[in-house]
C-alpha positions as CSV (number, residue, x, y, z in Angstrom):
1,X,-1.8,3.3,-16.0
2,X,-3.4,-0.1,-15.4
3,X,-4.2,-1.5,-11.8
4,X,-4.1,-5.1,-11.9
5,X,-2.6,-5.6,-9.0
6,X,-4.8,-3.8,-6.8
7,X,-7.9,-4.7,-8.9
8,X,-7.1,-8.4,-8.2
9,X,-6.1,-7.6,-4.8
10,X,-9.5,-6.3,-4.0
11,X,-11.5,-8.8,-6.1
12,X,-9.6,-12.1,-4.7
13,X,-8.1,-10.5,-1.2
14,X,-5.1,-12.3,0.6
15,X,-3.5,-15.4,0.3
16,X,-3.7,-16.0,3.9
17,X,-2.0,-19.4,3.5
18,X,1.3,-16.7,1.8
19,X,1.1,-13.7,4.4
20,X,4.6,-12.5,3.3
21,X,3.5,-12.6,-0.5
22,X,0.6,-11.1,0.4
23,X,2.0,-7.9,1.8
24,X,4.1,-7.9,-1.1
25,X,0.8,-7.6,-3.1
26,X,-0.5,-5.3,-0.8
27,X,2.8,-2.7,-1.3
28,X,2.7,-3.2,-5.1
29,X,-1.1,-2.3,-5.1
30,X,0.0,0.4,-3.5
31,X,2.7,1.4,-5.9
32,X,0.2,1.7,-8.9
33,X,-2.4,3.7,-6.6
34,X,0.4,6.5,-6.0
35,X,2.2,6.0,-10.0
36,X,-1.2,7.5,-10.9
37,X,-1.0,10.5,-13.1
38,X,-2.4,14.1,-11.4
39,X,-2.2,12.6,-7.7
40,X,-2.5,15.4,-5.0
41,X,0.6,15.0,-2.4
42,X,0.0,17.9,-0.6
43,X,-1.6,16.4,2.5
44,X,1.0,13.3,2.6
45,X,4.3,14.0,3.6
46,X,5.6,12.7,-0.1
47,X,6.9,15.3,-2.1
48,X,5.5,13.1,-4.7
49,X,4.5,9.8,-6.4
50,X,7.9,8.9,-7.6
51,X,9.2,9.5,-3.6
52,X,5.9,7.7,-2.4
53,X,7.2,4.6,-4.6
54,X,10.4,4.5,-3.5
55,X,9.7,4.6,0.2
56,X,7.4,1.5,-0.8
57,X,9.8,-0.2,-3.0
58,X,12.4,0.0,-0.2
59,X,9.8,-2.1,1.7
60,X,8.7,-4.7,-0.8
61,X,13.0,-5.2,-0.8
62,X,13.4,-6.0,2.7
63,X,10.1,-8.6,2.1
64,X,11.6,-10.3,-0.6
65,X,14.8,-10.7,1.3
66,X,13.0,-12.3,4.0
67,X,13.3,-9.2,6.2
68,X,10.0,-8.4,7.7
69,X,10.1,-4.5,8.1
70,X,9.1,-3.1,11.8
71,X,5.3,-3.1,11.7
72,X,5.5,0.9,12.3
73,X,7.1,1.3,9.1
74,X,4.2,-0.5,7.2
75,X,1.3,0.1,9.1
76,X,1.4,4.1,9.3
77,X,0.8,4.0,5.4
78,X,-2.3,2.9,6.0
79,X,-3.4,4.6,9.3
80,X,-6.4,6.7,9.4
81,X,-4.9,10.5,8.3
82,X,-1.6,8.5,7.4
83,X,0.0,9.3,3.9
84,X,-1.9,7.0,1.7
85,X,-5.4,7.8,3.1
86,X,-4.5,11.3,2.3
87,X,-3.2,10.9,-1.0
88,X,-6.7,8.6,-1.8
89,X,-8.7,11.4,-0.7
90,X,-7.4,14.5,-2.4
91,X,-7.0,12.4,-5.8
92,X,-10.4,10.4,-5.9
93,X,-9.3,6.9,-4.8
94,X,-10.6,6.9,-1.3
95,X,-12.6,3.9,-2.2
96,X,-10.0,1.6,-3.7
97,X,-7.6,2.7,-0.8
98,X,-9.9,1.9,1.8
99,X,-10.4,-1.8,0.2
100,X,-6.4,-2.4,0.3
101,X,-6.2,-1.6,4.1
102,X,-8.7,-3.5,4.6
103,X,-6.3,-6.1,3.2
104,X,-3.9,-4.8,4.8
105,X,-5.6,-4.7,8.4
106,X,-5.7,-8.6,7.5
107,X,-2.6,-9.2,6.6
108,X,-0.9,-7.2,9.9
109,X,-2.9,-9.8,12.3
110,X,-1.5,-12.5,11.0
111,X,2.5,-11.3,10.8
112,X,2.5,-9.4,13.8
């Protein structure tokens, strides 16, 4: 599976000037992070990566429809222990995860 989303995510960061197209970029980095093959879910409360990208894709919806989701419902994917850290760490990308929220961490002070 490629990553070009979250590699150009992390290489170029946010489009501060876009915040709403940004968070979009951040979810869809997201999506390819948990799509990849023999991820650990066991410590997230997904069952798995295809439930992991539907919970996300449900999110990038309401963004696209000019929706802007209750902040709580983003930001606890990417809360310390929250369900993304813990899938990063128990499948070996802790690093790449902790890059995208820092992006995310960007993005959240300038929606809400």
């Amino acid at each position: 599976m490629k990553l070009d989303r979250a590699r150009q995510l992390i290489n170029e960061g946010i489009d501060r000037n876009n915040p709403m197209g940004s968070l979009i970029h951040i979810l869809e980095s997201a999506i390819e992070l948990v799509s990849l093959p023999d991820n650990d879910f066991c410590w997230s409360y997904w069952e798995s990566g295809e439930e992991a990208k539907q919970e996300i894709l449900a999110l990038i919806g309401s963004v696209k429809n000019g929706v802007l989701p209750e902040q709580e419902k983003i930001s606890v994917l990417f809360a310390v222990a929250g369900p993304l850290q813990e899938v990063s760490m128990s499948s070996g990308w802790a690093d790449a995860y902790l890059k995208i929220a820092d992006k995310y961490d960007e993005v959240e002070s300038i929606l809400w």
